[in-house]
SELUM-363762 format. One record per residue (C-alpha): x, y, z; chain; residue in one letter; residue number from 1. Coordinates in steps of 0.2 Angstrom, whole numbers. Last residue first. Example, Ala and Ser with C-alpha at 12.3 -4.5 7.8 and 13.67 -1.06 7.14 Angstrom:
// residues 2
east:68; north:-5; up:36; chain:A; res:s; n:2
east:62; north:-22; up:39; chain:A; res:a; n:1
// end
This chain:
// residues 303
east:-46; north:234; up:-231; chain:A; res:x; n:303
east:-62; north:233; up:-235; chain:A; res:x; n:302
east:-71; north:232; up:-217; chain:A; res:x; n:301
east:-71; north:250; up:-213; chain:A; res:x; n:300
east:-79; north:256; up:-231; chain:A; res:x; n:299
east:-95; north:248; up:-225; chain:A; res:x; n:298
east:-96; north:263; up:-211; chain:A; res:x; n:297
east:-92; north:276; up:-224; chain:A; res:x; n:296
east:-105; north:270; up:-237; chain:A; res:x; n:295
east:-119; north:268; up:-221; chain:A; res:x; n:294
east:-115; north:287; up:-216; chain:A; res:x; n:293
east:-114; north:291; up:-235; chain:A; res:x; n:292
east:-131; north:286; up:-236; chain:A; res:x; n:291
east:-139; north:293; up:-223; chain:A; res:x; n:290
east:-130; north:312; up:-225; chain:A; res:x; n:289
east:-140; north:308; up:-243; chain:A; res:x; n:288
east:-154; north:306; up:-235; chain:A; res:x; n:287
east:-156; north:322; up:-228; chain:A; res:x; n:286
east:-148; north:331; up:-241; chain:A; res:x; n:285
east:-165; north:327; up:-250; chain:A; res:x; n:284
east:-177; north:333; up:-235; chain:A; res:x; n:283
east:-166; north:347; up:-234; chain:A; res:x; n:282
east:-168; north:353; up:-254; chain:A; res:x; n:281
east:-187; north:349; up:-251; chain:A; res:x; n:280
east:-189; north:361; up:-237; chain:A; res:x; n:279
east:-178; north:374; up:-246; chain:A; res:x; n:278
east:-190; north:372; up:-260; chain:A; res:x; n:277
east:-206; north:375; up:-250; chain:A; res:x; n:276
east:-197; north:390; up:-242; chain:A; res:x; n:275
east:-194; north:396; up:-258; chain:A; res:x; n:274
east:-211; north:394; up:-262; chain:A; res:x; n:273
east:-218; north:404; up:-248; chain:A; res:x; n:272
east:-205; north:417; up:-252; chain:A; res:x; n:271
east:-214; north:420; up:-269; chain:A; res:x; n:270
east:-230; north:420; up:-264; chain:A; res:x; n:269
east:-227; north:430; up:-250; chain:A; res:x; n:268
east:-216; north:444; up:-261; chain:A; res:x; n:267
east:-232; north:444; up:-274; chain:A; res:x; n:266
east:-243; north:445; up:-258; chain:A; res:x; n:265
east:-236; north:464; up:-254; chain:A; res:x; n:264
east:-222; north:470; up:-240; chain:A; res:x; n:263
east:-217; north:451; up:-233; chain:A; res:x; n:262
east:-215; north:448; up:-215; chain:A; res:x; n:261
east:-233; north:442; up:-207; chain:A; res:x; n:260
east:-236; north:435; up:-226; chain:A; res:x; n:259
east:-221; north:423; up:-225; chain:A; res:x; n:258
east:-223; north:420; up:-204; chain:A; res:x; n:257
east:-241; north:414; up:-206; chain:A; res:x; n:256
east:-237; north:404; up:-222; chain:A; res:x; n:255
east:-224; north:396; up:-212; chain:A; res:x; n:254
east:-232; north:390; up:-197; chain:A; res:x; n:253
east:-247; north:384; up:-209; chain:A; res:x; n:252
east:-238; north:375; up:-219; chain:A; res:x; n:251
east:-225; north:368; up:-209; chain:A; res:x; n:250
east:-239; north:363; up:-195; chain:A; res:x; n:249
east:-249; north:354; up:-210; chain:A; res:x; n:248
east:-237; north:345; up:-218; chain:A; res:x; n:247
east:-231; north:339; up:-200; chain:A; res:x; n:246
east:-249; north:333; up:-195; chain:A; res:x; n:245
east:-252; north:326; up:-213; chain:A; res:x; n:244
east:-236; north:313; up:-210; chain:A; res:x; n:243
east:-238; north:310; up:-192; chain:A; res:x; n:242
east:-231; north:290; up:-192; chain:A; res:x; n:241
east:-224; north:293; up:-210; chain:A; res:x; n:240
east:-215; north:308; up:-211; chain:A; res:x; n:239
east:-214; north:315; up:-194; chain:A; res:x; n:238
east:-211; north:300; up:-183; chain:A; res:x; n:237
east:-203; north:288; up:-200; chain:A; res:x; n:236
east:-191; north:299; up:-201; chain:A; res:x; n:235
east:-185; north:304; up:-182; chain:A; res:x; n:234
east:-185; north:284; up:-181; chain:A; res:x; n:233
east:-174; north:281; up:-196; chain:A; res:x; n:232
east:-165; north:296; up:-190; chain:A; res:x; n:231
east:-162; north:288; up:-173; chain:A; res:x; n:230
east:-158; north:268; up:-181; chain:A; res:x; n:229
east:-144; north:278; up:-189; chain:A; res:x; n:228
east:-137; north:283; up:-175; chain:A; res:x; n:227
east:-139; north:270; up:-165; chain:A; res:x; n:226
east:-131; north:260; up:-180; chain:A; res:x; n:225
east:-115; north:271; up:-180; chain:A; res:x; n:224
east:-115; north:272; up:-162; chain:A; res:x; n:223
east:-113; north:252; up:-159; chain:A; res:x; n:222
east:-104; north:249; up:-174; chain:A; res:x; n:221
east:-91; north:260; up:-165; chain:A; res:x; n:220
east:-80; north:248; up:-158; chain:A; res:x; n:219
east:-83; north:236; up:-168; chain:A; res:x; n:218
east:-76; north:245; up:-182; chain:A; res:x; n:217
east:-62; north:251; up:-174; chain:A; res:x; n:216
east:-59; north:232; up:-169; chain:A; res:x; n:215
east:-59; north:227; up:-185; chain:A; res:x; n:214
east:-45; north:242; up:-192; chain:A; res:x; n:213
east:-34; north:237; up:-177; chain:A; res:x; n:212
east:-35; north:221; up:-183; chain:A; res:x; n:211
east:-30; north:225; up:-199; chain:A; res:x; n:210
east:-13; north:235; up:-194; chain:A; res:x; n:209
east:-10; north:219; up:-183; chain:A; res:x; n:208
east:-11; north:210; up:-199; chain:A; res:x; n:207
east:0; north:223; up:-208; chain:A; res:x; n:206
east:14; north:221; up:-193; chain:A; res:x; n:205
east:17; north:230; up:-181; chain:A; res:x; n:204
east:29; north:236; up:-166; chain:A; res:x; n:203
east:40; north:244; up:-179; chain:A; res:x; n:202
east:26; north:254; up:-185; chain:A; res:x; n:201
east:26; north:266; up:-171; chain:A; res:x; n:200
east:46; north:269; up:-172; chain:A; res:x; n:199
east:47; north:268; up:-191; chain:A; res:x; n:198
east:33; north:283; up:-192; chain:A; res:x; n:197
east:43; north:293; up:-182; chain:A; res:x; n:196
east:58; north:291; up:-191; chain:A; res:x; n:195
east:50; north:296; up:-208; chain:A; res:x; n:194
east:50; north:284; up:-222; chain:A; res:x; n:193
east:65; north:277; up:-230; chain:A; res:x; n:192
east:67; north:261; up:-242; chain:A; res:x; n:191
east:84; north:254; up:-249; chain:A; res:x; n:190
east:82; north:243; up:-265; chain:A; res:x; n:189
east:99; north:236; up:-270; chain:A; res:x; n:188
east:102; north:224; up:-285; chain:A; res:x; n:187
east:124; north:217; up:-284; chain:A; res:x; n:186
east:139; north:217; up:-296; chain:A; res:x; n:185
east:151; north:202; up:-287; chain:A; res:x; n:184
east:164; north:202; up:-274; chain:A; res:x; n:183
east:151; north:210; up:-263; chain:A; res:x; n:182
east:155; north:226; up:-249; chain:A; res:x; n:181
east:139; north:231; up:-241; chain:A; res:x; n:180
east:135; north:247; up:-229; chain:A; res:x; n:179
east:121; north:252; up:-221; chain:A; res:x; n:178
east:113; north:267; up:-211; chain:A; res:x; n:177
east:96; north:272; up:-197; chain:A; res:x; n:176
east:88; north:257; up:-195; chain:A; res:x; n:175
east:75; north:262; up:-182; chain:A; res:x; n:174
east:75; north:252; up:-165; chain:A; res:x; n:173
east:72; north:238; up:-158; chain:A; res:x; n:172
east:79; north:238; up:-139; chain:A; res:x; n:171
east:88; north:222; up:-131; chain:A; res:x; n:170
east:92; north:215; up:-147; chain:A; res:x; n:169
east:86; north:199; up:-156; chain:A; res:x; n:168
east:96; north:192; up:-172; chain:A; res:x; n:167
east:87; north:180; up:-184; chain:A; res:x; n:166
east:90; north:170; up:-200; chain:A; res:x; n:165
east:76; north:164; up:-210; chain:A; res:x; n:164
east:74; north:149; up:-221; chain:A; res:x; n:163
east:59; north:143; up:-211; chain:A; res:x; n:162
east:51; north:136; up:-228; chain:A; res:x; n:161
east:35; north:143; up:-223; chain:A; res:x; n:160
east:46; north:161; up:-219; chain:A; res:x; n:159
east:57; north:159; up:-233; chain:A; res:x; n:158
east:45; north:159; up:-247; chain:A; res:x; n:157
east:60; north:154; up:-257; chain:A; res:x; n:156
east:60; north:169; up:-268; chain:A; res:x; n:155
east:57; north:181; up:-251; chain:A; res:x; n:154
east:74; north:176; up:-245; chain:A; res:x; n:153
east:76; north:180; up:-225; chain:A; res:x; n:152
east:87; north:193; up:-215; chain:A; res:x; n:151
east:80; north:196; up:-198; chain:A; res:x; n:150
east:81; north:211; up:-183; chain:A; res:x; n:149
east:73; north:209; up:-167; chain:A; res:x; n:148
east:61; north:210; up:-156; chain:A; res:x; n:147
east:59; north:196; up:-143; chain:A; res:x; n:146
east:44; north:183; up:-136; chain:A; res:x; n:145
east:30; north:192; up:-143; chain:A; res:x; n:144
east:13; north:182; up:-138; chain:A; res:x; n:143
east:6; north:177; up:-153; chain:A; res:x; n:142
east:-1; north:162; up:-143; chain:A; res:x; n:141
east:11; north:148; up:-154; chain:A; res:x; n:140
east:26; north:159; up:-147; chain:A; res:x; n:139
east:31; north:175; up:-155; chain:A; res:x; n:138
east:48; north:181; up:-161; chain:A; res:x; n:137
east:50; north:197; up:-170; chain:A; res:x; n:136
east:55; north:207; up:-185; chain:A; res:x; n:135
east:62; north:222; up:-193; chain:A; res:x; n:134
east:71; north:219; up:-210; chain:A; res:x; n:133
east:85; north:216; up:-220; chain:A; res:x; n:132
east:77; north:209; up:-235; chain:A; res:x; n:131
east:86; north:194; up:-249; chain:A; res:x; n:130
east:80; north:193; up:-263; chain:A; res:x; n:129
east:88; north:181; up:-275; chain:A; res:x; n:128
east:80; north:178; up:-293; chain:A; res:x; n:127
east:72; north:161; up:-299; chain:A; res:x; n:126
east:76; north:159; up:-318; chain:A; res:x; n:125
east:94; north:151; up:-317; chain:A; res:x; n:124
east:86; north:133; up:-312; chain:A; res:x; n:123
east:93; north:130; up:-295; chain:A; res:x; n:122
east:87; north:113; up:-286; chain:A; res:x; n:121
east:89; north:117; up:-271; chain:A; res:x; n:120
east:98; north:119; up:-254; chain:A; res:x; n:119
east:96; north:129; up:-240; chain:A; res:x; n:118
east:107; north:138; up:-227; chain:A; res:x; n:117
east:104; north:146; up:-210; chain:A; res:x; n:116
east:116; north:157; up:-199; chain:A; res:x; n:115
east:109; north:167; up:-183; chain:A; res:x; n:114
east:124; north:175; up:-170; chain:A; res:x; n:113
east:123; north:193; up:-180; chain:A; res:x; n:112
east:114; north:190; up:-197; chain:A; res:x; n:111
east:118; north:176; up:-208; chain:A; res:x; n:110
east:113; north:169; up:-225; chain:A; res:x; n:109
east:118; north:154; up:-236; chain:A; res:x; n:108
east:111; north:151; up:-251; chain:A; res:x; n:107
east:113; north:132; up:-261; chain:A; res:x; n:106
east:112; north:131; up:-279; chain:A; res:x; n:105
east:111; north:115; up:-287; chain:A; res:x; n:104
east:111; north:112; up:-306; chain:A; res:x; n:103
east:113; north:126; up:-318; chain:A; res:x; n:102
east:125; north:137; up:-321; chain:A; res:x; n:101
east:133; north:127; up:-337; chain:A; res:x; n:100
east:132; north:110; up:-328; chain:A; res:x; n:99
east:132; north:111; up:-308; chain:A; res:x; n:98
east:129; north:97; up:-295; chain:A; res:x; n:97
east:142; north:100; up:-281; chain:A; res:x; n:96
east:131; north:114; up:-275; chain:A; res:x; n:95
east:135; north:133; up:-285; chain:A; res:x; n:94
east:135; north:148; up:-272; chain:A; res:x; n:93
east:124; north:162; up:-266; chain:A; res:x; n:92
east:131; north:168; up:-248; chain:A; res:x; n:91
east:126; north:184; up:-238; chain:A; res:x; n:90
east:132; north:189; up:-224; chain:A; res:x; n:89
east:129; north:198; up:-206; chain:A; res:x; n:88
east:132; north:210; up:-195; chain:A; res:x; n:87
east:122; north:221; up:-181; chain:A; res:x; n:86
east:126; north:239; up:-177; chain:A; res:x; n:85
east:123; north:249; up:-162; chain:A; res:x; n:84
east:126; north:270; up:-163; chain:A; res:x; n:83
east:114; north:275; up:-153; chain:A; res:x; n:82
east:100; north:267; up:-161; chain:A; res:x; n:81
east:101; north:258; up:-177; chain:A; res:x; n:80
east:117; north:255; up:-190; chain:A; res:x; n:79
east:120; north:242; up:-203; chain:A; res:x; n:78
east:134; north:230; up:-208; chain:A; res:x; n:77
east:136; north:219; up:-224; chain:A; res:x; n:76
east:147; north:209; up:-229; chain:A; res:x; n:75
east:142; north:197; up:-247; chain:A; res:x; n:74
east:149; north:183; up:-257; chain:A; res:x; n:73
east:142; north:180; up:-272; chain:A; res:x; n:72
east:143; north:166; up:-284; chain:A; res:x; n:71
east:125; north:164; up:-292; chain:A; res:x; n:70
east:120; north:183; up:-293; chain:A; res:x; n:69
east:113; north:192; up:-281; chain:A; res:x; n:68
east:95; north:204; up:-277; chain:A; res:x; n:67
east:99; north:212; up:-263; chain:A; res:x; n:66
east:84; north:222; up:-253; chain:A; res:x; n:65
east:82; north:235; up:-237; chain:A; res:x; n:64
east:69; north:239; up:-229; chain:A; res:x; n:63
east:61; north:253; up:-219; chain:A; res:x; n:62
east:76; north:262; up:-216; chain:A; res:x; n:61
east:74; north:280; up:-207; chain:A; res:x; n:60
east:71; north:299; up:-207; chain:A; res:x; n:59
east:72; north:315; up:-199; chain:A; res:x; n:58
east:92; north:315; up:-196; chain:A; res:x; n:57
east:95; north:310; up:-211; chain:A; res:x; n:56
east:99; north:293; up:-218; chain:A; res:x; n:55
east:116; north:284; up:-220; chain:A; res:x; n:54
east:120; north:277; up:-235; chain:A; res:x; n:53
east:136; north:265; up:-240; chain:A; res:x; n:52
east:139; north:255; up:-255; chain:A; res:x; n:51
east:150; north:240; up:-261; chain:A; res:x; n:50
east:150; north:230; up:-278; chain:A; res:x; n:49
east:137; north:239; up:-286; chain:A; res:x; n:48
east:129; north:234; up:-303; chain:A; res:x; n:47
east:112; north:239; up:-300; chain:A; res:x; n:46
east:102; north:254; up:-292; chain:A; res:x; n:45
east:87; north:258; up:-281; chain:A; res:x; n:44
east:88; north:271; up:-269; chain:A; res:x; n:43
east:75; north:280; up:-259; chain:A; res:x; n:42
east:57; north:273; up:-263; chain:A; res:x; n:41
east:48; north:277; up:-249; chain:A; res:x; n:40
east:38; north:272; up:-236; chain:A; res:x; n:39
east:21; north:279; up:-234; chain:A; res:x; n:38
east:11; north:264; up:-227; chain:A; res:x; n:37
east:25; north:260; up:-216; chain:A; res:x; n:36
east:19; north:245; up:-205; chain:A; res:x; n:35
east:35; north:235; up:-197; chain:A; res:x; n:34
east:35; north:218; up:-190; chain:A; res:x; n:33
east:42; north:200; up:-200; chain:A; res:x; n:32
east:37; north:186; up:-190; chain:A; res:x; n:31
east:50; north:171; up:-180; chain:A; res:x; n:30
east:42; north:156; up:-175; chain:A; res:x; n:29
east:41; north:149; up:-158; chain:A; res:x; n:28
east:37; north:133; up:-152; chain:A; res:x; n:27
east:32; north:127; up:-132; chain:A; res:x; n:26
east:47; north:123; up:-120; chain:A; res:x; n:25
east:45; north:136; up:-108; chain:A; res:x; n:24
east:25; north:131; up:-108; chain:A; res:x; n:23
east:30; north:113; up:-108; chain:A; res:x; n:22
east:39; north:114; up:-91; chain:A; res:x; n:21
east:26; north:119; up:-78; chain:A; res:x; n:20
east:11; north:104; up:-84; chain:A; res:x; n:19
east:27; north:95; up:-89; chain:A; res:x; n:18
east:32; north:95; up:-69; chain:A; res:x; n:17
east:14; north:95; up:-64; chain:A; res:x; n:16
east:15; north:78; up:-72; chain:A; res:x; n:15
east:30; north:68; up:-64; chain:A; res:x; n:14
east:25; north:77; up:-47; chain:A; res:x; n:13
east:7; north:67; up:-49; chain:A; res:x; n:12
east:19; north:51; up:-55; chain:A; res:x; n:11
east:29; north:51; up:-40; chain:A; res:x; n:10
east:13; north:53; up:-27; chain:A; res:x; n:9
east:6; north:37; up:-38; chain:A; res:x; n:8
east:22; north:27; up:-36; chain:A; res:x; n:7
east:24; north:32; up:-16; chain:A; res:x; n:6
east:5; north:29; up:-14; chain:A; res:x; n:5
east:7; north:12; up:-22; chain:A; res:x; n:4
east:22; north:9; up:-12; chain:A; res:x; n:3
east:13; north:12; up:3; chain:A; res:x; n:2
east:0; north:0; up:0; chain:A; res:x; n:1
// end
């Protein structure tokens, strides 16, 4: 009996032990963060074999994109914060299997302490881009692990493929210069916006950007449709419900007022139909501020 409860006290500790550990244990995948809907073009050139750019003082990388030939062999080094800089390299070399260029190609890629490679089947037609970009790790949850930097290849898909590499730093801020030298001619995009921008968007990405959106909508679908319930009901009282009551009143209220105030009938007459007019024109208007109060709140969700 004792050893039962000994065996059965073991195995309780046994499980509250994973129930403690598997959480620290759980997977992580690594996003790419930064929203800059008015980023720039700032430089797009070809053929270099070593660059260096530095932003001003109001303004900061969003991106930056290679685009290599088969046998490069890339440094680069860029700058954020007070005066940090993070490392890395880029590799694009022929496999063991190549006949006239073609054959197996295998990328190597590194940023900081993160090196990953692949290898494929390399059929000449498939550019090389590879993105210096903000980024983040998240656990299964979305809950943000670490911020960081990363360098991935968009032609390989790299994020499903997991060909990604990954530095994290203590404080993510704006990239603010880089510099590359390559042993062969080299594509470069390099994106700016301003500063200010970079820091807010850092912290998102476009599906966040879209929930945001959703839950702006939510938030006021609740006044938008009290709202328009309200003129519905303000409508349907004076125009429907008391329809000859409010015709009646108008007219009579301003007939009264039209001939108390004009100087012969010919002025009445013709300042009672203006009236009528202007009565109509508001009417119209009316329902047109309806309208575009439903267009505008249907626009939310398109995004």
């Amino acid at each position: 009996m004792k050893k039962t409860s000994t065996k059965a006290l073991l195995l309780a500790f046994v499980l509250v032990l994973g129930m403690i550990v598997s959480p620290v244990c759980a997977a992580t995948s690594i996003v790419t963060t930064g929203y800059f809907p008015n980023a720039e073009k700032e430089i797009e050139i070809s053929g270099v074999y070593d660059f260096a750019f530095t932003v001003n003082s109001s303004r900061a990388i969003s991106n930056v994109q290679f685009q290599v030939p088969k046998g490069t062999e890339l440094n680069y080094t860029f700058t954020y914060g007070a005066g940090n800089s993070v490392s890395g390299y880029i590799t694009y070399l022929p496999g063991d299997i190549d006949i006239f260029g073609y054959g197996e190609g295998v990328t190597t890629i590194n940023i900081g302490s993160s090196t990953t490679s692949r290898e494929f089947v390399d059929t000449g037609l498939i550019p090389k881009w590879e993105i210096v970009g903000y980024a983040r790790e998240q656990d299964d949850n979305g809950t943000v692990v670490s911020t960081g930097y990363a360098i991935y290849d968009v032609s390989a898909m790299g994020f499903q493929t997991g060909f990604i590499a990954y530095e994290s730093v203590a404080s993510l801020q704006p990239i603010e210069s880089i510099t590359f030298t390559s042993n062969m001619p080299v594509w470069l995009y390099i994106g700016t916006a301003e500063r200010s921008e970079i820091q807010e968007g850092i912290s998102q990405t476009l599906w966040d950007t879209a929930n945001n959106w959703v839950r702006y909508a939510i938030e006021i679908a609740s006044f938008v449709f009290d709202l328009v319930v309200a003129l519905f009901s303000w409508l349907k009282f004076f125009f429907i419900d008391n329809l000859l009551m409010t015709v009646s009143l108008y007219l009579s209220i301003s007939m009264a007022y039209t001939f108390c105030t004009a100087k012969n009938i010919f002025q009445a007459f013709g300042k009672f139909f203006q009236d009528q007019k202007k009565l109509f024109d508001f009417i119209l208007s009316l329902w047109k501020s309806l309208i575009e109060i439903i267009s505008s709140f249907r626009g939310i969700f398109r995004i």
